[in-house]
N, C-alpha and C positions, 0 to 999 in steps of 0.2 A: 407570412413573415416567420422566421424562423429567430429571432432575437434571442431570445432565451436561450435555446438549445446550443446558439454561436458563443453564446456568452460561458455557458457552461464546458464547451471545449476548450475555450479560451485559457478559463481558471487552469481547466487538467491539464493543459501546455505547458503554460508558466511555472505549474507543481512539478512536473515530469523534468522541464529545462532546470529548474532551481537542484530537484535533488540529483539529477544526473550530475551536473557540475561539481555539485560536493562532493559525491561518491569519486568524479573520476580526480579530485584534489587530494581524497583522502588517498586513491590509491600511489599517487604521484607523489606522498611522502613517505618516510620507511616507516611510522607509526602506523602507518592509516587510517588515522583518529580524522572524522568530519571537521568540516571546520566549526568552530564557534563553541568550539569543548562539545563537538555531538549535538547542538542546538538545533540543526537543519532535520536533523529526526522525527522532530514536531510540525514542519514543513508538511509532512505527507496524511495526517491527520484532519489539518488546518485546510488543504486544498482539496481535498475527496469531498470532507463537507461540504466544500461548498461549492464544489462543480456539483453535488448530488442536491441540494438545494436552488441551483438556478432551473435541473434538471428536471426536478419536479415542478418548480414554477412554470416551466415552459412544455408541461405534457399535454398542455392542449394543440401544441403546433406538431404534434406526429400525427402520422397513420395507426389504424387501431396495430399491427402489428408492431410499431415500435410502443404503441401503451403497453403491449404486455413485457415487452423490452425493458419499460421505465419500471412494472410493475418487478422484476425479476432483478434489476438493480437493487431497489431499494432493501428487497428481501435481503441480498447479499451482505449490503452497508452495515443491515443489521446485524447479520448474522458476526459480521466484523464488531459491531459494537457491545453483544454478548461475550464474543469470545477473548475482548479485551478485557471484560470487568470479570468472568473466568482466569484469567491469567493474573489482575489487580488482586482475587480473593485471597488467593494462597500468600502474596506479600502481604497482604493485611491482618490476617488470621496468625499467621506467626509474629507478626512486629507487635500484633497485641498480648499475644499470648507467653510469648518472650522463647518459645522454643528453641532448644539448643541448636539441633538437627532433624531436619524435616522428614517425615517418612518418604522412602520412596515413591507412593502413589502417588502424593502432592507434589513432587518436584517432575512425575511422570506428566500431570495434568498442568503445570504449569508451562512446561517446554512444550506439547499440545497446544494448547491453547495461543500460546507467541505465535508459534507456526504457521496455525488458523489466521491469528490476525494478520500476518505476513502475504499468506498466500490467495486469503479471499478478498484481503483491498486489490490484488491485480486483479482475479476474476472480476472484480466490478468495475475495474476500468475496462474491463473485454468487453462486458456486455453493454458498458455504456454506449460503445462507439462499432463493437464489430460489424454493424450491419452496415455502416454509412461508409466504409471504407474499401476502395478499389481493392484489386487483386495483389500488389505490393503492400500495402499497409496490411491487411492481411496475414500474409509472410509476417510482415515485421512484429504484426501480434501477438501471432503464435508464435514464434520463437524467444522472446519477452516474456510473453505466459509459462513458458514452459521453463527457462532458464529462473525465473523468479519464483513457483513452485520447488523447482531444484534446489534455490539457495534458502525458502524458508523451512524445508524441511530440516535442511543442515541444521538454522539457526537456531529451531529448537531442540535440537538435537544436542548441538552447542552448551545452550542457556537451561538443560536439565539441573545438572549438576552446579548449577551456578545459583539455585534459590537461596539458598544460606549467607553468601558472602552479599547479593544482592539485598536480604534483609537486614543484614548486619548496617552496610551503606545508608539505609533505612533506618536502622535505632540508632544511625551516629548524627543523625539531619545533616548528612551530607548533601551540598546541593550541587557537588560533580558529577551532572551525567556522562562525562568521558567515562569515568570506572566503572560505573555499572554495564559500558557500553562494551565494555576494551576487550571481553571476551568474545564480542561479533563485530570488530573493527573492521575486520579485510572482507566477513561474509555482506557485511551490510556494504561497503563499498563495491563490490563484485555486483551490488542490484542497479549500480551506475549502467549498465546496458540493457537491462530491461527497462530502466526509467527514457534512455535515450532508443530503445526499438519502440517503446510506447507514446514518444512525443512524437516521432517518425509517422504511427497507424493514426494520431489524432491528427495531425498536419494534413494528412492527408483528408481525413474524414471534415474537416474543419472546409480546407479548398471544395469538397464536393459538395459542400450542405451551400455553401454561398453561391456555390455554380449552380446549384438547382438539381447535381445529376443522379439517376436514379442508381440506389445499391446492383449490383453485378447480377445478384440472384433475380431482381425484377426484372433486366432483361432479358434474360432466357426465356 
């Protein structure tokens, strides 16, 4: 039985469908502010966990080659969950400290660090599902990987220069995530295609774990 494992693509469907739709709403306005004032941003935190949580509950229904699969996920998650509280330090250090203007290596290390988080929650949708998916979701996943790469470099790229006004948003308890956001409105909307190439490679992966059929590479 593969329960678990069905379960867990399930959740990354519904996370991929929900943020794609927002993205491609946000781009279909001339703001292209998400909907919900930037609320759907929290969607993709909310849905990793816990497709990576059913994920692990259900590592006993793979093969030892997808153990080391699940084993090589989790690492990533993590590595996402460092390089998020990496990115939280430098807003916190200055919202305590009350600094005017941040040095450049801390606004270097924070635009870094978003990027990381940007770029390694796709890697571990890759490795969640790449192996279970035919020769078209495949496609569809590397080009989703790569275009979501592309745009999280941008976004820290972006969001360097933007540590100051972000903490400032911060020592005002603003609880607009639009403005803090409004600097990666069009980048973070433009990931509306790799959310919708990677609901594509899980759809696919999802029909072939119910079908029983074996990944591409074990039939050769």
């Amino acid at each position: 039985m593969t329960v678990n494992l069905r379960l867990s693509l399930t959740v990354f469907k519904i996370g991929f469908a929900a943020e794609s739709a927002s993205g491609f709403a946000a781009l279909a306005s001339t703001s292209h502010q998400l909907p919900l004032q930037g609320a759907f941003v929290l969607l993709n935190p909310l849905f990793t966990a816990l497709g990576v949580l059913f994920l692990w509950i259900g590592r006993h229904e793979w093969n030892e080659l997808h153990h080391t699969r699940v084993g090589h996920t989790n690492l990533a998650f993590a590595v996402t969950i460092v390089a998020s509280a990496l990115a939280a330090v430098p807003v916190g250090y200055l919202s305590l400290s009350g600094a005017p203007t941040p040095p450049l290596w801390l606004s270097l290390t924070f635009g870094a660090a978003v990027a990381v988080v940007f770029a390694v929650s796709f890697v571990t949708y890759a490795l969640v599902a790449a192996h279970l998916t035919g020769r078209l979701g495949e496609i569809a996943m590397g080009l989703g990987l790569g275009w979501a790469i592309l745009l999280s470099a941008a976004i820290g790229l972006v969001l360097t220069p933007q540590l100051h006004p972000i903490v400032a948003t911060v020592l005002a308890r603003s609880t607009n995530v639009a403005a803090i956001l409004q600097p990666i409105n069009l980048l973070d909307a433009l990931l509306a295609f790799s959310y919708l190439a990677f609901f594509a490679a899980f759809a696919d992966a999802h029909y072939r774990v119910v079908k029983g059929l074996e990944p591409p590479d074990a039939l050769s």
